[in-house]
C-alpha positions as CSV (number, residue, x, y, z in Angstrom):
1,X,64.7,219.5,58.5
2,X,63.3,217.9,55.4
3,X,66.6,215.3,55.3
4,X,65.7,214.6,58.9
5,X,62.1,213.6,58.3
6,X,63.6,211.7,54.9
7,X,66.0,209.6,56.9
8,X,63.9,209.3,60.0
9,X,60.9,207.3,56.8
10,X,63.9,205.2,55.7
11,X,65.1,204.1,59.3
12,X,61.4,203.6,59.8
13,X,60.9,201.6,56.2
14,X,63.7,199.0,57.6
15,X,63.3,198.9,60.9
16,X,59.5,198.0,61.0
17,X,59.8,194.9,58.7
18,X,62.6,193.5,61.1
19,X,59.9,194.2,64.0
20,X,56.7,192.6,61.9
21,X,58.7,189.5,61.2
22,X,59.9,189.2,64.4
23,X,56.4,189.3,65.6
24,X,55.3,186.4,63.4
25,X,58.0,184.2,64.1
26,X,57.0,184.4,67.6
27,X,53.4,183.3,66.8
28,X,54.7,180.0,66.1
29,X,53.5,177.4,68.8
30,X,56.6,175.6,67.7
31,X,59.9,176.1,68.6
32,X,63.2,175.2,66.2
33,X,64.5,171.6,67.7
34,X,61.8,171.1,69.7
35,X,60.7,167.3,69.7
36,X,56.9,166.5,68.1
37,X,54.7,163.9,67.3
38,X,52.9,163.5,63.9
39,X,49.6,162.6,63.9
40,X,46.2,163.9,62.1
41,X,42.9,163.4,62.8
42,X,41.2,160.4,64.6
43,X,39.2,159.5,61.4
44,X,42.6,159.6,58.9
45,X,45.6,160.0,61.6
46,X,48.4,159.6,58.8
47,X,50.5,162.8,57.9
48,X,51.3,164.0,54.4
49,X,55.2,165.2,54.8
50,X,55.4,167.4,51.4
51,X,58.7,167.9,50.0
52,X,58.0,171.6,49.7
53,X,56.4,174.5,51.8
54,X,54.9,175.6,48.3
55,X,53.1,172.1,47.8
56,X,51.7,171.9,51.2
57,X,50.0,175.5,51.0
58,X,48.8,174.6,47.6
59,X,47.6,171.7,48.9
60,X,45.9,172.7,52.2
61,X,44.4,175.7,50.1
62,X,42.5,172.4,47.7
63,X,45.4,173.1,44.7
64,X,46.7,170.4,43.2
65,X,47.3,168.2,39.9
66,X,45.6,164.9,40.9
67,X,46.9,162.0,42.7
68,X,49.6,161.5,41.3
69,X,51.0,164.7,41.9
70,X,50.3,164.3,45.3
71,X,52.1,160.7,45.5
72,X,55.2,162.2,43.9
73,X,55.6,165.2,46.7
74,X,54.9,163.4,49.7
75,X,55.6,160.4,51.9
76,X,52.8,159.3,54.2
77,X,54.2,159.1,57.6
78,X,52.3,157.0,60.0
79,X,50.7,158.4,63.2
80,X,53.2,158.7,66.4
81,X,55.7,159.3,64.0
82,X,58.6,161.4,66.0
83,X,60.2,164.4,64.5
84,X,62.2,167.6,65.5
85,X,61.4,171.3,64.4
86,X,63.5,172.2,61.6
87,X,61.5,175.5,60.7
88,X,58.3,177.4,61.0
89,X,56.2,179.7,59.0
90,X,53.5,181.1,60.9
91,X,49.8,181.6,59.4
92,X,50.9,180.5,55.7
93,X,48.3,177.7,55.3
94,X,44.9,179.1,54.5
95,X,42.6,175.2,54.3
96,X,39.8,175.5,52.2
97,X,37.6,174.4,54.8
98,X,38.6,176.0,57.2
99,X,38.3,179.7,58.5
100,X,41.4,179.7,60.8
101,X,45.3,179.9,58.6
102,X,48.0,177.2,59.9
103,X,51.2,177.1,60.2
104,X,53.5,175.6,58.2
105,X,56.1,173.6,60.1
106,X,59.6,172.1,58.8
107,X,60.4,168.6,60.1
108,X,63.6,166.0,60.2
109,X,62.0,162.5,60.9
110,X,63.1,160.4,64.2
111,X,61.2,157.2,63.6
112,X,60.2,154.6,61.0
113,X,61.3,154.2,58.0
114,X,61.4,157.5,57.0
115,X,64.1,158.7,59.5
116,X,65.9,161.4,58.4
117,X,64.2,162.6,55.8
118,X,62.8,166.3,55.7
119,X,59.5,167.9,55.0
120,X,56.8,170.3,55.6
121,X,53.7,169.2,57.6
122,X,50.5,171.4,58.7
123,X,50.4,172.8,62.5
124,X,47.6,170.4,63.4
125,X,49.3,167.2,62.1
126,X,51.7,167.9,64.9
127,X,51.8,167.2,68.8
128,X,53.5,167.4,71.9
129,X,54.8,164.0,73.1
130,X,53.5,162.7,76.1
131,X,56.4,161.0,78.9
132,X,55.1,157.7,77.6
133,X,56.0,158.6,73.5
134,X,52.7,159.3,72.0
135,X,51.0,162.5,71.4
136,X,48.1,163.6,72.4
137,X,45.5,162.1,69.5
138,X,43.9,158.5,70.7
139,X,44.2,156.3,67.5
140,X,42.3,153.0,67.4
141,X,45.0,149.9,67.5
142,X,46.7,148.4,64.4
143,X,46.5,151.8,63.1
C-alpha cells in the first residue's frame, strides 16, 4: 500500500508540471506562425526587437545598463513592421509600470530592412493585421 501511494506522488510529481505548462502555453493570445503586426503606442509606435528573451524582461521590468546597452541588444523596427510567431512565453514580462505581466513573444521579421532577422518583442507591441496590411494602432503619417 505504501509503494502504491509512493508511486501514485511520483506519477503525480510529473504528470502535473506537463498539465501546468500546457495550461500556460495556451494562455498565449498568439499562436506559433501566425502573421502580426509590430507597432507600440500612438505616442512612441516604434518596437524594440531584443536579441534575447532575458533582455527584454529585464528591460520591461526597468533593468538595464544604460543606452548603450540597450542600442547593442536591439534593433528598432518601425511601426507596421510584419512578422510571424516564432515562440511564446506567456506572463514573463512583469513592466514596472504596470500591474498586468506580458507576454513575451518570439518573432522572424517580414518587412524592411530588417527581414529575417529574429527577436523577442512585448505582447502589446504586437497586432493583428488588418485585410488592408496595417494593424490595428492609427499612427500619424511620415511616422
Amino acid at each position: 500500500m505504501r509503494l502504491r501511494l509512493g508511486l501514485g506522488f511520483a506519477l503525480l510529481a510529473l504528470v502535473y508540471p506537463v498539465g501546468a505548462l500546457g495550461a500556460a502555453v495556451a494562455a498565449c493570445n498568439v499562436t506559433q506562425g501566425g502573421r502580426v503586426v509590430l507597432e507600440s503606442d500612438a505616442v512612441d509606435p516604434d518596437v524594440f526587437l531584443w536579441d534575447s528573451r532575458s533582455r527584454l524582461v529585464d528591460y520591461a521590468a526597468g533593468q538595464w545598463g544604460n543606452t548603450r546597452a540597450i542600442f547593442n541588444h536591439t534593433l528598432l523596427a518601425q511601426p507596421g513592421t510584419r512578422a510571424t510567431v516564432i515562440a511564446c512565453v506567456p506572463g514573463v514580462a512583469h513592466p514596472r509600470f504596470s500591474n498586468g505581466d506580458e507576454d513575451a513573444i518570439g518573432v522572424r521579421i517580414l518587412s524592411g530592412p530588417y527581414r529575417g532577422r529574429t527577436g523577442w518583442v512585448l505582447s502589446s507591441d504586437v497586432h493583428a493585421p488588418h485585410a488592408n496590411g496595417q494593424s490595428s494602432l492609427v499612427t500619424e503619417p511620415g511616422n
